[in-house]
MARVOKOL-582687 format. One record per residue (C-alpha): residue number from 0; residue in one letter; x, y, z. Coordinates in steps of 0.25 Angstrom, whole numbers, plus 2048, in hexadecimal, padded with zeros to 3 digits. Example, Ala and Ser with C-alpha at 12.3 -4.5 7.8 and 13.67 -1.06 7.14 Angstrom:
% MARVOKOL-582687
<site pos="0" code="A" c1="831" c2="7EE" c3="81F"/>
<site pos="1" code="S" c1="837" c2="7FC" c3="81D"/>
END
This chain:
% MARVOKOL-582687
<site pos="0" code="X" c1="800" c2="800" c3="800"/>
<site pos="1" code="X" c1="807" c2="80D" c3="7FC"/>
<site pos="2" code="X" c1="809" c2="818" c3="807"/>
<site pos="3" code="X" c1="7FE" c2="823" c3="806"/>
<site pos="4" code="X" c1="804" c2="82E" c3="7FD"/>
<site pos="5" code="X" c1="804" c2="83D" c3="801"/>
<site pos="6" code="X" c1="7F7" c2="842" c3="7FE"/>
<site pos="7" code="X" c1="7F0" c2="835" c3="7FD"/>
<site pos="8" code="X" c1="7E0" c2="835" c3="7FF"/>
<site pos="9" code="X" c1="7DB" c2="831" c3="80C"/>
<site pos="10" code="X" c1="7CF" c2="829" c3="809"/>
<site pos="11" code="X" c1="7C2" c2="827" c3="813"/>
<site pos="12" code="X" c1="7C0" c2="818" c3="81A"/>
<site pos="13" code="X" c1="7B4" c2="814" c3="81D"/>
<site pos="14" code="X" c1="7AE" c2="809" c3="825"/>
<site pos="15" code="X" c1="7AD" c2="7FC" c3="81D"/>
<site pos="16" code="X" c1="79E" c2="7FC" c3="817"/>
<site pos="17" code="X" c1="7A1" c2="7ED" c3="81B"/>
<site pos="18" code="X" c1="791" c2="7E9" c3="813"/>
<site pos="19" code="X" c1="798" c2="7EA" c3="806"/>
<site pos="20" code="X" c1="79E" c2="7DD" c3="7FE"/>
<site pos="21" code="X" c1="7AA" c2="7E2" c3="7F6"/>
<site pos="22" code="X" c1="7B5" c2="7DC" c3="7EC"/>
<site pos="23" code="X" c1="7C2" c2="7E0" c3="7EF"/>
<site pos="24" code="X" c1="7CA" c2="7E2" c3="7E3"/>
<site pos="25" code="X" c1="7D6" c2="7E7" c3="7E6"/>
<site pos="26" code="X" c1="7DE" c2="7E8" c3="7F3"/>
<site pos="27" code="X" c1="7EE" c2="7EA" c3="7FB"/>
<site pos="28" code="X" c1="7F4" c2="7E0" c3="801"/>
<site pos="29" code="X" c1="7EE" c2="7DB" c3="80F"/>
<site pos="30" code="X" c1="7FD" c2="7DA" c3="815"/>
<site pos="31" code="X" c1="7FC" c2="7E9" c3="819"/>
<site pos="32" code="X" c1="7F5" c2="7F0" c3="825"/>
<site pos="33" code="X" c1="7ED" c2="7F7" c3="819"/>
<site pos="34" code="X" c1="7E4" c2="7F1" c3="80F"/>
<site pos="35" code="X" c1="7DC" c2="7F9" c3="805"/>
<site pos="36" code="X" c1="7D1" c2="7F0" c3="7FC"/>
<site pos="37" code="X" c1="7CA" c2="7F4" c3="7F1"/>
<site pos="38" code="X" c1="7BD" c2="7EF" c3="7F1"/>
<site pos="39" code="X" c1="7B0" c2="7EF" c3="7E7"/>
<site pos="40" code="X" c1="7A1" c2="7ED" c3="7EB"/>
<site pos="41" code="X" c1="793" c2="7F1" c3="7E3"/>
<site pos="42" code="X" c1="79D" c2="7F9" c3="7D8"/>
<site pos="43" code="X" c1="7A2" c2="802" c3="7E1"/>
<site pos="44" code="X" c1="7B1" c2="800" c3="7E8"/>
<site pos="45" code="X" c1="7B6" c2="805" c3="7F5"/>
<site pos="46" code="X" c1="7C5" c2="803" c3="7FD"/>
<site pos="47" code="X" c1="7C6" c2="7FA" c3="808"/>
<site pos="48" code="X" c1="7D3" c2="7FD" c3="813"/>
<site pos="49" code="X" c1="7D6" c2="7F3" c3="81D"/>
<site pos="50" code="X" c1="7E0" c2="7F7" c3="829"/>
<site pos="51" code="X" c1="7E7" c2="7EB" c3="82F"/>
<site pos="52" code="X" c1="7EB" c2="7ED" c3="83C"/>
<site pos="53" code="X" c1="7EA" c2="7E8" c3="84A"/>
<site pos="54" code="X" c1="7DA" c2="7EB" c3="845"/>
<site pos="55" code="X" c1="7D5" c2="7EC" c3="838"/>
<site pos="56" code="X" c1="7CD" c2="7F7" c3="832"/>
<site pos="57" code="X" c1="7C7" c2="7F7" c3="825"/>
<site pos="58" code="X" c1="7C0" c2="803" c3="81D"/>
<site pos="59" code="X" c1="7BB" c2="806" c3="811"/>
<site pos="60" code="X" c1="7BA" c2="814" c3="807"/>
<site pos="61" code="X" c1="7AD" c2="817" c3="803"/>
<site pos="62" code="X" c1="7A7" c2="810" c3="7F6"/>
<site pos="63" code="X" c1="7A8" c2="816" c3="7E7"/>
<site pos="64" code="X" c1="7A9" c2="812" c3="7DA"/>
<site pos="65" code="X" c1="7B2" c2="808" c3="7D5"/>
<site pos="66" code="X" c1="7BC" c2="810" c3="7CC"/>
<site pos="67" code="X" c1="7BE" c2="81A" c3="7D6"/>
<site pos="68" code="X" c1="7C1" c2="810" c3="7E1"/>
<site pos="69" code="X" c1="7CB" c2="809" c3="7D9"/>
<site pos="70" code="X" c1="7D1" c2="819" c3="7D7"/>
<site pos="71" code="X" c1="7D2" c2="819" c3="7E6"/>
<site pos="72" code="X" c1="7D8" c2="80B" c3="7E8"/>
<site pos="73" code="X" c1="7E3" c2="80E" c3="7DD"/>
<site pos="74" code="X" c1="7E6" c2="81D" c3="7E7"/>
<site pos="75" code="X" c1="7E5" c2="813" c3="7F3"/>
<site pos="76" code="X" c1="7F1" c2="80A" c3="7EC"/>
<site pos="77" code="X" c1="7FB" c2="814" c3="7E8"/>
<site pos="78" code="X" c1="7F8" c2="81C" c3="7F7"/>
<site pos="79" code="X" c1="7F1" c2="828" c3="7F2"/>
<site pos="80" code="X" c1="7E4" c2="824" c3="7FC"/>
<site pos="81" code="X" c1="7E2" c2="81E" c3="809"/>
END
């Protein structure tokens, strides 16, 4: 996972809606503390962040349209958004 770059947009979490079935299609490796998921449902997308630690804490951005979620997980990767 790259190191948030200066400037780099700091997204809203949410509370997982947790009544929603989703396909993840994309992922970072489980071997780090932080793990982000990019996850489909109903033809809208969102980003699912895991924390590993001595608790776990999932949370979720809010739901919008496939093409612009896969824009944010692309910014997510190189460290422009967290």
């Amino acid at each position: 996972m790259p190191v948030p770059q200066s400037g780099y947009h700091r997204l809203a979490w949410l509370d997982p809606r947790g009544d929603v079935r989703c396909r993840v299609v994309a992922w970072t490796c489980d071997c780090k503390a932080l793990i982000y998921e990019l996850c489909e449902s109903g033809g809208l997308g969102f980003i699912r962040r895991t924390v590993q630690g001595d608790a776990v804490t999932v949370t979720e951005t809010q739901r919008m349209p496939i093409r612009q979620v896969r824009e944010l997980w692309a910014t997510i990767l190189v460290g422009m958004a967290r």
